[in-house]
C-alpha positions in Angstrom: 16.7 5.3 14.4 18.7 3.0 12.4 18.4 0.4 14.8 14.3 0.7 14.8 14.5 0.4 11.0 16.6 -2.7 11.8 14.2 -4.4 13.9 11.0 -3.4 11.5 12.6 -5.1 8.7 13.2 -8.0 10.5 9.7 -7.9 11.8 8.0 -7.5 8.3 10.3 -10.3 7.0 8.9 -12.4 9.6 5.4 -11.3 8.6 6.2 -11.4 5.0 7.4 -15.2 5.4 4.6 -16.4 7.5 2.1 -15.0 5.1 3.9 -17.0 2.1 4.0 -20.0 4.5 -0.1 -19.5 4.9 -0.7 -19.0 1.1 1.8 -22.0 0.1 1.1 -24.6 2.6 -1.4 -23.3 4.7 0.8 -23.7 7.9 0.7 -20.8 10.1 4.8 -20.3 11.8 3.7 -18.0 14.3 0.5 -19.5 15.8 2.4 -22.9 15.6 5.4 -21.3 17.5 3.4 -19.2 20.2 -0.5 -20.7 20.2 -3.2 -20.0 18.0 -4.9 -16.6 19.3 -2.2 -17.0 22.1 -1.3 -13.3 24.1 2.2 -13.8 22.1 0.9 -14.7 19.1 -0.9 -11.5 19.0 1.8 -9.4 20.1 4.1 -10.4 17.2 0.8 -10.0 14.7 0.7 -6.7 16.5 4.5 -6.1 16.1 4.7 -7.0 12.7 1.8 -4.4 12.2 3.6 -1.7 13.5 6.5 -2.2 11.8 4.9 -1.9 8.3 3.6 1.3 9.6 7.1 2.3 10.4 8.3 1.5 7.3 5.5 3.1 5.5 6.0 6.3 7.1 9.6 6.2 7.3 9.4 6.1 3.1 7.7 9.4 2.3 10.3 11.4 3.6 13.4 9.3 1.6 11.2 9.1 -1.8 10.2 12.5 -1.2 14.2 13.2 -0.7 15.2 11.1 -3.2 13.0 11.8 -6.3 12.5 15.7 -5.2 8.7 17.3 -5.4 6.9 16.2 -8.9 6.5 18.4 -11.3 2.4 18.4 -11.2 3.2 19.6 -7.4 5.2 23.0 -7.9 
């Protein structure tokens, strides 16, 4: 799995950055790299997507692990 949580973080940096570069200076990286609305475009929007799903999911179980059940749960 490590190699998965490898690749998702990569993918939500590159999400993360293109965002920032939209917000700043209104310049889109991905649809200038692959086509705006392109096939690839959407299949690294899509990518991206799924990778913050991973790494949503993939948290519960380490903060759930790390911080233990709360107190208002037992």
């Amino acid at each position: 799995m490590k190699g998965l949580d490898i690749a998702a973080l990569v993918l939500i940096i590159v999400g993360g950055l293109n965002w920032g570069l939209v917000g700043l200076l209104e310049y889109n990286l991905v649809d200038s790299l692959f086509g705006e609305g392109s096939a690839l475009a959407r299949i690294v929007y899509t990518l991206v997507g799924l990778a913050a799903l991973w790494a949503a999911g993939s948290l519960v179980p380490r903060y759930s692990e790390h911080y233990g059940t709360p107190h208002h749960a037992r």
